[in-house]
Biotite code that builds the C-alpha atoms (Angstrom):
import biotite.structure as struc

atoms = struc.array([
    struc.Atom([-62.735, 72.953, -83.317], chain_id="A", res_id=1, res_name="UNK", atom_name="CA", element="C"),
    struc.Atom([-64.573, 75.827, -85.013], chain_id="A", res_id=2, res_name="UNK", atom_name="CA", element="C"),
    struc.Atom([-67.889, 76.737, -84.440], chain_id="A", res_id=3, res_name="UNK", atom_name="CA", element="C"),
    struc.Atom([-70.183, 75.362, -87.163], chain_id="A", res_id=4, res_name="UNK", atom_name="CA", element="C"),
    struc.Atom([-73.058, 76.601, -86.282], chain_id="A", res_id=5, res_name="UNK", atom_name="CA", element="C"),
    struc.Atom([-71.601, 80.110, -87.074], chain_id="A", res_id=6, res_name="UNK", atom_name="CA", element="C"),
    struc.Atom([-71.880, 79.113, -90.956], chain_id="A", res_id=7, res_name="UNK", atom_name="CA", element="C"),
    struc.Atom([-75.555, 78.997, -90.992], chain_id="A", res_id=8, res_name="UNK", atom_name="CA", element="C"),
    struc.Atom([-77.215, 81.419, -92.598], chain_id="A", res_id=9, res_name="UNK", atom_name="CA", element="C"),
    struc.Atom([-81.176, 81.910, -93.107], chain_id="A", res_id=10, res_name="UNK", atom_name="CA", element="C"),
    struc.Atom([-82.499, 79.940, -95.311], chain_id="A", res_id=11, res_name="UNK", atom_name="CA", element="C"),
    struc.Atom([-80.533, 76.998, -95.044], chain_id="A", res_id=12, res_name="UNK", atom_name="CA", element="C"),
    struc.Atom([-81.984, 73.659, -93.605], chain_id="A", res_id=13, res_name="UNK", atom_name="CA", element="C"),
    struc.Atom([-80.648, 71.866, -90.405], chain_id="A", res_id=14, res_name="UNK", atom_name="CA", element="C"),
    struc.Atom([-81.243, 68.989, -88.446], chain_id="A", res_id=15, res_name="UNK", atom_name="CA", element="C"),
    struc.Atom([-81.179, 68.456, -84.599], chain_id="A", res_id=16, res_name="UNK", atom_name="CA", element="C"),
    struc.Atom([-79.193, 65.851, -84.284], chain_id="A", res_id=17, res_name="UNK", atom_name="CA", element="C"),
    struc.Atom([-80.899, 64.986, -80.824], chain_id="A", res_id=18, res_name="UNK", atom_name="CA", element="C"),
    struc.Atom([-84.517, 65.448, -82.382], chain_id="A", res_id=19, res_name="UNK", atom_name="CA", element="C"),
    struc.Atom([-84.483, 63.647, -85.739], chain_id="A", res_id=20, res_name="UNK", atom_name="CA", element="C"),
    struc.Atom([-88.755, 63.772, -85.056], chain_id="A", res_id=21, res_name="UNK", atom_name="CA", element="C"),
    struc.Atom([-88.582, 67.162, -85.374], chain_id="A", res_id=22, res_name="UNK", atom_name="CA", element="C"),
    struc.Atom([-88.062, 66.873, -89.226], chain_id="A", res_id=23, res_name="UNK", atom_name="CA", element="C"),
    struc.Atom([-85.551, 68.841, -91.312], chain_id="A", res_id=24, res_name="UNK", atom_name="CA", element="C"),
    struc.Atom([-85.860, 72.755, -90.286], chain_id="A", res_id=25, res_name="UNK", atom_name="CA", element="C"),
    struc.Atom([-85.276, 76.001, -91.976], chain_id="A", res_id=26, res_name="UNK", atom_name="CA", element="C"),
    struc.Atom([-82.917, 78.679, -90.368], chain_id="A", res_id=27, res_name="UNK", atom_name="CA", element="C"),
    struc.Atom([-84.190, 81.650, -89.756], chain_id="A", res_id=28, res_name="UNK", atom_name="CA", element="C"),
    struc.Atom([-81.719, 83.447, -87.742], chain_id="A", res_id=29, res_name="UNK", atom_name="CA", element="C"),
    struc.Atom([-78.493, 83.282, -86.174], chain_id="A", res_id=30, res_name="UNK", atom_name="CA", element="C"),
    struc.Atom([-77.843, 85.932, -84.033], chain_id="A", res_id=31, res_name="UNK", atom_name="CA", element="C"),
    struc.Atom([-75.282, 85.652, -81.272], chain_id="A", res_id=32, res_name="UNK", atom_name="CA", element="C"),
    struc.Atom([-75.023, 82.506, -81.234], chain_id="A", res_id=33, res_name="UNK", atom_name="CA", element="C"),
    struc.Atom([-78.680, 82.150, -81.028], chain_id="A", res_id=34, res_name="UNK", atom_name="CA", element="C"),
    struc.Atom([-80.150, 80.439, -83.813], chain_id="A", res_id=35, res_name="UNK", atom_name="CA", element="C"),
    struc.Atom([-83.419, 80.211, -84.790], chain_id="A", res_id=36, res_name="UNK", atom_name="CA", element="C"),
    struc.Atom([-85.098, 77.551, -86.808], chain_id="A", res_id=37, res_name="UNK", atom_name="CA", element="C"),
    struc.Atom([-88.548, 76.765, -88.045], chain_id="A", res_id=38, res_name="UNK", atom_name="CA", element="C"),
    struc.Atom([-89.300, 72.605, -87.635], chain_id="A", res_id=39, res_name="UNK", atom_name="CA", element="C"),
    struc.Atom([-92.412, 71.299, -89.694], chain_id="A", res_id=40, res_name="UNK", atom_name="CA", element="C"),
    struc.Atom([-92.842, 68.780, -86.579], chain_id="A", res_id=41, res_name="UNK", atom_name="CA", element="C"),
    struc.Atom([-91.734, 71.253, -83.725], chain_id="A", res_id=42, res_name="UNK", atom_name="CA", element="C"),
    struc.Atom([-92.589, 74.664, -84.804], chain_id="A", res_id=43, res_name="UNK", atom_name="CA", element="C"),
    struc.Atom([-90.132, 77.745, -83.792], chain_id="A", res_id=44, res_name="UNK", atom_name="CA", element="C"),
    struc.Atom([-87.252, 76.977, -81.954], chain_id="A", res_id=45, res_name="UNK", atom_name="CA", element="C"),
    struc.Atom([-84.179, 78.805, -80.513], chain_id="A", res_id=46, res_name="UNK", atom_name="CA", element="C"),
    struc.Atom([-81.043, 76.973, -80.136], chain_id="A", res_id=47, res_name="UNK", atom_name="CA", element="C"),
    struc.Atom([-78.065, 77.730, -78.370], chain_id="A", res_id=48, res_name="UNK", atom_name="CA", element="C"),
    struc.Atom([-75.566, 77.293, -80.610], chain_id="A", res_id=49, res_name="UNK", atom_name="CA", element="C"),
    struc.Atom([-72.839, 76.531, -77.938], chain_id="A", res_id=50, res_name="UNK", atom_name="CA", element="C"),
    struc.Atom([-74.883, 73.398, -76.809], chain_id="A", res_id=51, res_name="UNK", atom_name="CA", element="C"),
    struc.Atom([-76.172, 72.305, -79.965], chain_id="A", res_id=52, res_name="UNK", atom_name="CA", element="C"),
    struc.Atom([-74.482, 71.751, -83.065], chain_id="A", res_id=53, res_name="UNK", atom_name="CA", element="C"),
    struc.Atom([-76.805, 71.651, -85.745], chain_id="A", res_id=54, res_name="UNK", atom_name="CA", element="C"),
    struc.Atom([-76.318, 69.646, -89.017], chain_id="A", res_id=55, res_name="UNK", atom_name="CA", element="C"),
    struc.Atom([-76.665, 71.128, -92.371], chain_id="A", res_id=56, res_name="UNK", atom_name="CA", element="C"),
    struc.Atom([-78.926, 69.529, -94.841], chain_id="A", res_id=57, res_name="UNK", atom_name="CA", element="C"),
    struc.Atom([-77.503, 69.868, -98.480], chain_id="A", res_id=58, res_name="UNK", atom_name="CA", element="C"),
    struc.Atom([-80.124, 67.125, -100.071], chain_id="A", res_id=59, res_name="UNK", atom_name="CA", element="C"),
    struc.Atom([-83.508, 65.896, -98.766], chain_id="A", res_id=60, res_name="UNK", atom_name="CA", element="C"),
])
């Protein structure tokens, strides 16, 4: 399976898809596997992309 997370770019919006109450977040990062994203309901959060596989969000 390839590594989705490796598609995001800044800029593009993502879900946790263990944390829907976080709200839909902006990337800002992605480095190493390391992403960072800015929640409205969570604030700014690092993910480990080999844990977590964020979903895109295309239409809100």
């Amino acid at each position: 399976m390839t590594d989705l997370n490796a598609l995001l770019t800044p800029g593009m919006r993502v879900r946790h898809p263990d944390r829907p109450d976080w709200g839909t977040g902006q990337v800002q990062s992605n480095i190493g596997g390391r992403i960072t994203v800015n929640f409205p309901d969570a604030g700014k959060v690092v993910i480990e992309g080999s844990r977590v596989t964020l979903l895109p969000v295309f239409d809100d």
